[in-house]
N, C-alpha and C positions, 0 to 999 in steps of 0.2 A: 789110524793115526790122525787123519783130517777130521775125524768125530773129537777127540780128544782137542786139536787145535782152534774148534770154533767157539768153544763159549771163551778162550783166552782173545782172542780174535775180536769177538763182541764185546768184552770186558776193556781193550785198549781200545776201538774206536767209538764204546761210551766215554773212557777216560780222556778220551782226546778233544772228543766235541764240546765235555763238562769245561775243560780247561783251557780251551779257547773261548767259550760264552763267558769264563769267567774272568780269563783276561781281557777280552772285549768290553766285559762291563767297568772295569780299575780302567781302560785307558780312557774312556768317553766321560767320564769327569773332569780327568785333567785336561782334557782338547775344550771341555765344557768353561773351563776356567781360564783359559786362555783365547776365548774365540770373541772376534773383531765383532763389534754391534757394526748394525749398518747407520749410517749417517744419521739420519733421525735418532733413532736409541741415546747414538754419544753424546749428541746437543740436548737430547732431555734431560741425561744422566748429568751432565757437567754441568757444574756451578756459574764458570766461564767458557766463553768462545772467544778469542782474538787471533789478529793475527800477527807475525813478528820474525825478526829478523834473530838467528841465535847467532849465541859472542861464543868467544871460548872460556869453555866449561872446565870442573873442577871436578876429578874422581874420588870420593870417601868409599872405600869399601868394593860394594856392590852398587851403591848409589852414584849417581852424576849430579851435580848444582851447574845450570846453566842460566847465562844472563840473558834474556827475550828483550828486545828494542820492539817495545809494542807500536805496531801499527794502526792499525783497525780494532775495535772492539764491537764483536754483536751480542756479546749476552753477560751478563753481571758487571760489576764494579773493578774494574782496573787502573789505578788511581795512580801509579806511576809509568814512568814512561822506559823504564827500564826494569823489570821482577825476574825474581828468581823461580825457578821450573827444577826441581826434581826427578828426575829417571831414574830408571834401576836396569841393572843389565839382568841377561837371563831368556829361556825361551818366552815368557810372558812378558817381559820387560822391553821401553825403549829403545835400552843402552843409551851411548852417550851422540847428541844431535849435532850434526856437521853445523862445522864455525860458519856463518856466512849464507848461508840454508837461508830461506822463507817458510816458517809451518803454520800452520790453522791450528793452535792448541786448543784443548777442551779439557779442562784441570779442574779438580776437586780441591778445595782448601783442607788439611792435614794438618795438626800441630801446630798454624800459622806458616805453612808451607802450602806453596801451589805447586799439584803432583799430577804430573801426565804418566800413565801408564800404556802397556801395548793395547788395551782392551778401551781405555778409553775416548779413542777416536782420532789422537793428535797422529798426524802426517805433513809431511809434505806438503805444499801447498799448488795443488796440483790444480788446471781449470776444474779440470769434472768435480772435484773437490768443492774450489769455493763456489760454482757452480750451484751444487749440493747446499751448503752452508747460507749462502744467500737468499736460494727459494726459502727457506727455511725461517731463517732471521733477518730478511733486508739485506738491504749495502751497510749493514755498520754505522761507527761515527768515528772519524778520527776520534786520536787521542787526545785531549784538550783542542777540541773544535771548540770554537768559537760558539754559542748558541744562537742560534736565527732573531734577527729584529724583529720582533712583532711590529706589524702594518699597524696604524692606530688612523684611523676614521672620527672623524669629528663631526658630527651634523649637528645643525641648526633646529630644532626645539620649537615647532607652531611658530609663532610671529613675535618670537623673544627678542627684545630690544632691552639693552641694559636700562635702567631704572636711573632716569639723574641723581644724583646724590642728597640734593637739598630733599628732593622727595622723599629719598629711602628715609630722611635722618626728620623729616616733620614730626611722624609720632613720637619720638625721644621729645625734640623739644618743647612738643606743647604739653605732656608730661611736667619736664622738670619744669615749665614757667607755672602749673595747676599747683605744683608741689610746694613753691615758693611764694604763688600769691597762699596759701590755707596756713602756711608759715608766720607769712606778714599778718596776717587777720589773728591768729591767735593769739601772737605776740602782743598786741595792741589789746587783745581785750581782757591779758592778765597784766597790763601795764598799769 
């Protein structure tokens, strides 16, 4: 009876190893699609880096609209001082960002929407974070900073001395007095 039960025997713990390689392989995609870059990656991948304080948000759906009170900006164009940031709930998703929270966003422009997803780096604004984010891209710049005065340096030119005026203006005059005696002489000798 044990001859009869091994090649069934062999048959289920091939069928068992096939079926877990094969479910092994369907889950490591989808962990693949939903896995965190490490800090460098999401500041390459993102359009923008700021940072920001969030308002209370707005649920559509599956989707969040939350209002960001930008603070700091290190990387792209953030031209208001308040934008709107999209989430989506879900295992790969944000969901929606605590009212009052400070995050590091890193959003991709979408539609004319700015979209932070779970993969794309936005968190928390944690030290080790901006930490991270700073070696990266500097301290930022406020949002409507002021831009720096340039120092302007003035020097003196070899032994420049302004030119008195009568001097600068002799060539004109003895010009137009040349131009008016050849005037007078012609005039005179079609008279």
């Amino acid at each position: 009876m044990l001859r009869r039960l091994r090649p069934l025997a062999a048959l289920a713990l091939v069928g068992a190893v096939l079926s877990v390689a094969g479910l092994g392989s369907l889950a490591a995609p989808a962990a693949a699609a939903c896995a965190h870059p490490d800090t460098a990656t999401a500041i390459g991948n993102a359009q923008a880096v700021f940072t920001g304080v969030a308002g209370a948000g707005t649920a559509n759906g599956a989707a969040f609209h939350t209002p960001i009170a930008v603070d700091r900006i290190f990387k792209g164009d953030v031209a208001a001082s308040v934008v709107q940031v999209r989430t989506r709930a879900g295992s790969c998703g944000l969901g929606a960002l605590t009212e009052g929270s400070t995050y590091v966003l890193m959003v991709t422009a979408k539609g004319g929407q700015l979209v932070a997803s779970g993969a794309s780096g936005t968190a928390l604004a944690t030290d080790a974070l901006m930490a991270e984010v700073q070696a990266a891209l500097g301290e930022g710049t406020p949002l409507n900073a002021e831009p720096a005065t340039p120092e302007v340096d003035f020097q003196l030119v070899g032994d420049a001395t302004p030119t008195p005026a009568l001097r600068a203006a002799a060539p004109g005059i003895a010009l137009a007095l040349a131009g008016l005696l050849g005037w007078f002489l012609v005039r005179r000798r079609f008279a």
